[in-house]
C-alpha positions in Angstrom: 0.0 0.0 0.0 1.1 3.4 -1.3 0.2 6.0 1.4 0.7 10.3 1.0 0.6 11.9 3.4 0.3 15.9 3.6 1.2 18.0 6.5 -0.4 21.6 7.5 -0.5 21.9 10.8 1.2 24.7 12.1 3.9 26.3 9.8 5.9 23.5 7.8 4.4 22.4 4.2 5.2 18.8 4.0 4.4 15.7 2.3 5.9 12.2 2.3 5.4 8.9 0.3 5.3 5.6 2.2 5.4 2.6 1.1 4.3 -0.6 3.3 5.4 1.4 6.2 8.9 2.2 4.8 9.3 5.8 3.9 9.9 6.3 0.5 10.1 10.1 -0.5 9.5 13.2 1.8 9.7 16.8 0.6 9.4 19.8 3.3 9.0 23.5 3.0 10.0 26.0 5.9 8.4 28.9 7.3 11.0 29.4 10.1 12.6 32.5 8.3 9.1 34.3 7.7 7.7 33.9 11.5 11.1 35.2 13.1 10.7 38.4 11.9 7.7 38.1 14.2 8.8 36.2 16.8 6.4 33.4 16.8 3.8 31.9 13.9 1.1 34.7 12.2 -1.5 31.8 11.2 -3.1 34.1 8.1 0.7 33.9 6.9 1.6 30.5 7.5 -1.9 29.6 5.4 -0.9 31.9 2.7 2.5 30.0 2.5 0.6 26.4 2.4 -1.6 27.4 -0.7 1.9 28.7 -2.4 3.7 25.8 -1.5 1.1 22.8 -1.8 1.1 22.1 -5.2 4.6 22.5 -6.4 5.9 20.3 -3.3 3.4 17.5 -4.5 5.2 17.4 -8.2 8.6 17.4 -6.8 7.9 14.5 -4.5 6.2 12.5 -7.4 9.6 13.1 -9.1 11.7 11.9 -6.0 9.7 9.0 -5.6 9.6 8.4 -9.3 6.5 7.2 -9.6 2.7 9.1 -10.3 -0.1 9.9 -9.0 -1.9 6.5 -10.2 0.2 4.7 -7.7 -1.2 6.2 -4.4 -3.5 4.0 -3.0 -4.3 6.2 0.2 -4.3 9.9 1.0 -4.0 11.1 4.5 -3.5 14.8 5.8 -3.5 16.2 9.7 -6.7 17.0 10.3 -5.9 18.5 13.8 -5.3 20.2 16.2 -3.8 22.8 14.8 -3.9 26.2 12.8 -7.2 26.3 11.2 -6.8 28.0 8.4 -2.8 26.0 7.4 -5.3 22.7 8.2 -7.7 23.3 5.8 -5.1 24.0 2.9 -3.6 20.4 3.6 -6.9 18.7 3.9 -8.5 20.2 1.0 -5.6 19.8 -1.5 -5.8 15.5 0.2 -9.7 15.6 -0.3 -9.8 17.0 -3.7 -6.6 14.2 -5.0 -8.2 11.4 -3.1 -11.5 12.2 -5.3 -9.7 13.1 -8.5 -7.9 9.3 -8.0 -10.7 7.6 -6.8 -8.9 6.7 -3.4 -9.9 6.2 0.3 -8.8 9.6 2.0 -8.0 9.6 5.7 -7.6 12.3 8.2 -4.8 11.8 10.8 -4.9 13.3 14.3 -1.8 14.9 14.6 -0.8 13.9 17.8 -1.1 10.5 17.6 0.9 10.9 14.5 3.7 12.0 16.7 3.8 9.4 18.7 3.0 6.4 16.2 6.4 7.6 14.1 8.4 5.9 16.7 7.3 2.9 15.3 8.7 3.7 11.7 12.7 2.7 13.5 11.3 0.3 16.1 8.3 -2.5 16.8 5.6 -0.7 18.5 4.1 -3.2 21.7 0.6 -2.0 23.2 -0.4 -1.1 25.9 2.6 1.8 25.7 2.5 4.9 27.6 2.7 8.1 25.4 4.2 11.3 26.7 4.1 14.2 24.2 5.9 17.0 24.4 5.8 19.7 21.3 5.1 23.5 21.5 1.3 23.4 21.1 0.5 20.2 23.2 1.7 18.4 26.3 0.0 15.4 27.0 0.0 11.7 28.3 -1.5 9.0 27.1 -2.4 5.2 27.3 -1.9 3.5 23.6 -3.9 0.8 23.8 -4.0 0.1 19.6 -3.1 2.4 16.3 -6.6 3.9 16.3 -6.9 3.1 20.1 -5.2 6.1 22.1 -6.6 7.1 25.7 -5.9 10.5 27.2 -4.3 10.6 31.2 -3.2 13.6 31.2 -2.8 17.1 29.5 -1.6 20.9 29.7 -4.3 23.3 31.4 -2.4 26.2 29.5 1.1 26.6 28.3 2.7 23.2 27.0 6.1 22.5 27.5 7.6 23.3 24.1 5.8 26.4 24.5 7.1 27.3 27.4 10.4 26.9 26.4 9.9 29.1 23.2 8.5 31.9 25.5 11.7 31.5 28.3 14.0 31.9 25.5 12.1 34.8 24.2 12.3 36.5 27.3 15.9 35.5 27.0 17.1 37.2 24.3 17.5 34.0 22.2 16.4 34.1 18.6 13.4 32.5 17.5 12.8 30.0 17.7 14.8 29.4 21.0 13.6 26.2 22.6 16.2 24.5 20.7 18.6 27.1 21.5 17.9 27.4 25.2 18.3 23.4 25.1 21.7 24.1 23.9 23.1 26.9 26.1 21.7 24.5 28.8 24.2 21.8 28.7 27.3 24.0 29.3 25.7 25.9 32.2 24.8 25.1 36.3 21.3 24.3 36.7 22.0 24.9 40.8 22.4 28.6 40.5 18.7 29.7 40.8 15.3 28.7 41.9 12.4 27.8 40.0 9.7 26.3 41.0 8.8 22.6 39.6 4.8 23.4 39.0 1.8 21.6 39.2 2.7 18.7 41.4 1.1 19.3 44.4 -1.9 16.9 43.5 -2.8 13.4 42.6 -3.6 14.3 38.5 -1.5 13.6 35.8 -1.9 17.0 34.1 0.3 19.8 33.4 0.5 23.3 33.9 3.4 25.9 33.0 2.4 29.1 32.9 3.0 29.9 36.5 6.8 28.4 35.9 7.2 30.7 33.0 6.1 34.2 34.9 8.6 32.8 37.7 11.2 33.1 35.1 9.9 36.5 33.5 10.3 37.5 37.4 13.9 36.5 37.4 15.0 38.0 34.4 13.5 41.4 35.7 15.2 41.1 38.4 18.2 39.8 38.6 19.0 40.0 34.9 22.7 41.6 34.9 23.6 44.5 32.9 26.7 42.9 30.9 23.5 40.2 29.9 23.3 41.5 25.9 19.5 41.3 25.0 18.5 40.2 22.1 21.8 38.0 22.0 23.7 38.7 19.1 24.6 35.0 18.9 24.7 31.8 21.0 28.7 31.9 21.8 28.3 35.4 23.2 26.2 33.9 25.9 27.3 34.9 29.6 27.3 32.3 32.4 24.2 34.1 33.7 22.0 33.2 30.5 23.6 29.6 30.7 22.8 29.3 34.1 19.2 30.4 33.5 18.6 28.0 30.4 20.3 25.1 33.0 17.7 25.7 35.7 14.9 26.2 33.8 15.3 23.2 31.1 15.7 21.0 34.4 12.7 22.3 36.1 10.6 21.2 32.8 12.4 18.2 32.1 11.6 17.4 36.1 7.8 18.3 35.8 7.6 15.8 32.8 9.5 13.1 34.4 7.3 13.2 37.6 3.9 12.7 35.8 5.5 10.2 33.6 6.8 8.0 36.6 3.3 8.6 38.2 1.8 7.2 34.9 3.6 4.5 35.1 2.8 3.7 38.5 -0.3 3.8 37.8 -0.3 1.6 34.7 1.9 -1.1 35.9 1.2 -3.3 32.9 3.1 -1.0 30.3 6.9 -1.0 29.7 7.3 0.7 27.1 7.4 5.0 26.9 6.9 6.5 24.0 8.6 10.0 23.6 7.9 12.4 20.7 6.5 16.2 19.7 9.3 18.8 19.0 10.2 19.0 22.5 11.3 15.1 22.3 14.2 16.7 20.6 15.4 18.1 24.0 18.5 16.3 25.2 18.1 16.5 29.0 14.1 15.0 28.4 15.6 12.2 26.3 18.5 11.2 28.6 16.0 11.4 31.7 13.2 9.6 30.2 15.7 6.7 29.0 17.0 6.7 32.9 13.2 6.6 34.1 12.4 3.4 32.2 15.2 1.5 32.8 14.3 2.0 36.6 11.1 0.6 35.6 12.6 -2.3 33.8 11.1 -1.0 30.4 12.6 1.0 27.1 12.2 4.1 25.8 11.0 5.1 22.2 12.1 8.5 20.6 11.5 9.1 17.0 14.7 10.2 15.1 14.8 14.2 15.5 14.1 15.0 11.7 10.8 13.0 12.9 10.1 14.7 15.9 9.2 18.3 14.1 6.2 18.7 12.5 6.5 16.2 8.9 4.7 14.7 6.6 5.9 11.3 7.0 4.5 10.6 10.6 1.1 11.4 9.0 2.1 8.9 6.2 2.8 6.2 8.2 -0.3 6.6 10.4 -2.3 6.5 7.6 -0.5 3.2 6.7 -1.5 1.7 10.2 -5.1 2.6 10.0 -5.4 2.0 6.4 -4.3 -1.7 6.0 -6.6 -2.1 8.9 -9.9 -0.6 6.5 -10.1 3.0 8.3 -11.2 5.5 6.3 -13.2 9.0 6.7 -15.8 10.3 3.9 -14.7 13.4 2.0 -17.4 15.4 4.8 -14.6 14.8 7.2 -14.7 17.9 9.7 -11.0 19.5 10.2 -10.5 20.6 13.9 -8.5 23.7 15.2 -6.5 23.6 18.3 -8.2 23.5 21.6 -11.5 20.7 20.3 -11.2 17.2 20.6 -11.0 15.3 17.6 -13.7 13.1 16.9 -13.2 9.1 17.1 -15.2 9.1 13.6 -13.6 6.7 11.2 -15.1 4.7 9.2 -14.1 0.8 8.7 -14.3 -0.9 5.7 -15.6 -4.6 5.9 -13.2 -7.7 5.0 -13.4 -9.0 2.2 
């Protein structure tokens, strides 16, 4: 089975060819340099960029993958959460080519996408525990099956990747600075300031960062020094102060996450296996922490690759593949859902033959 799959999201125009749950062909378009000028994602923007972009990506991977259109024998496309209006360029360009070739078409929820593309480099097992972790989203959840996924917990406001963004920000670093602040972080002492670990004063599983994020806004007012150049005119020029600051406050979200996660776990004694993935998966301190945390537990720990962990097309792909070659499919009245509803379990099932 021949799946596309098209990616629209947020703001990265992607789409990917796989075949039999290999990838095949991927071809990505960047919006990183428009948004910095910004400092964070315009969403009219970004959907003006998907319309530009849609088509002219879709003949170039046809010509990477050397094969055409006639071969596809599924099209998929994130149908949410996400930016509306970036969504509905992706799922209207799928809709419209799954008619024109008289294919099933398939909308992927993006999330689960995430965490199912661990299983491109590695054998999935269910029950697994999923934690996660991108700039939009911060959840945990039980994956009981492909199309099966249960939610424990989730962010009541700022996710983790977006609260690194916004420290960084507030940091001086460029956009977009979680992956910078990641960096600065290893060479500097996460000991040298206080910040609080939120949200763990209870018996939930859910997150919440905003209140660690104005407690670092706090800090920076006041005890910011003057020799501390803001905006930064480059990574290297960073004092110890600012590597201090990225130390304690990638620990202090890398220590929030672990704590749920273990709780999970505790929780769910039957799984050993953690799933790891979002844009935030990319963080080295969460990845080396996580690992530690299930071989405590006697388990492994499952990170997609990191050109997989960003936003791309062939996560959605290969989730297609797994819910396709099971019979899943969704009619072309498929709704697409923005960020902050649920996505509807409404897939159809085609019988056996």
């Amino acid at each position: 089975m021949l799946v596309l799959g098209i990616e629209s999201s947020c703001d990265e125009t992607a789409l990917a060819l796989v075949d039999e749950g290999r990838p095949l062909a991927s071809v990505l378009a960047s919006q990183a340099d428009i948004h910095a000028l910004f400092g964070g994602v315009v969403p009219e923007l970004a959907s003006r960029e998907h319309y530009r972009y849609m088509g002219p990506l879709f003949d170039e991977l046809m010509r990477r993958a050397g094969v055409g259109p006639q071969a596809i024998d599924l099209v998929c496309a994130s149908r949410g959460p996400g930016l509306l209006g970036s969504l509905l360029v992706g799922v209207g360009f799928a809709k419209a080519l799954a008619l024109g070739l008289g294919v099933p078409f398939l909308g992927i929820d993006h999330l689960h996408a995430h965490l199912l593309a661990a299983g491109i480099d590695n054998e999935l097992t269910f029950p697994s525990l999923g934690l996660l972790v991108s700039g939009g989203h911060t959840h945990i959840y039980r994956m009981e099956a492909p199309w099966r996924f249960i939610t424990l917990g989730r962010t009541l406001d700022d996710a983790a990747g977006e609260a690194f963004d916004k420290a960084a920000k507030l940091a001086g670093l460029p956009y977009p600075g979680g992956a910078q602040l990641d960096r600065l972080a290893r060479t500097g002492e996460p000991g040298a300031l206080a910040l609080p670990r939120p949200y763990l004063d209870n018996d939930n599983l859910d997150f919440s960062f905003s209140g660690l994020k104005t407690a670092a806004a706090l800090w920076l007012e006041k005890s910011c020094p003057e020799s501390w150049p803001r905006p930064l005119p480059s990574p290297e020029a960073a004092p110890k102060a600012l590597r201090d600051f990225c130390a304690a406050f990638n620990k202090a979200v890398v220590d929030t996450l672990c704590a749920k996660t273990e709780r999970a776990l505790r929780r769910n004694p039957d799984i050993r296996t953690l799933v790891l993935a979002g844009g935030a998966a990319a963080n080295s301190l969460l990845r080396e922490r996580a690992a530690e945390l299930m071989r405590a537990h006697g388990g492994r720990c499952l990170v997609p690759p990191p050109r997989l962990c960003t936003d791309n097309a062939v996560m959605t792909a290969y989730a297609g593949w797994l819910l396709g070659k099971e019979g899943y499919f969704h009619d072309l009245a498929m709704e697409t859902i923005p960020r902050g509803r649920k996505i509807p379990e409404d897939m159809l099932c085609a019988p056996e033959a």
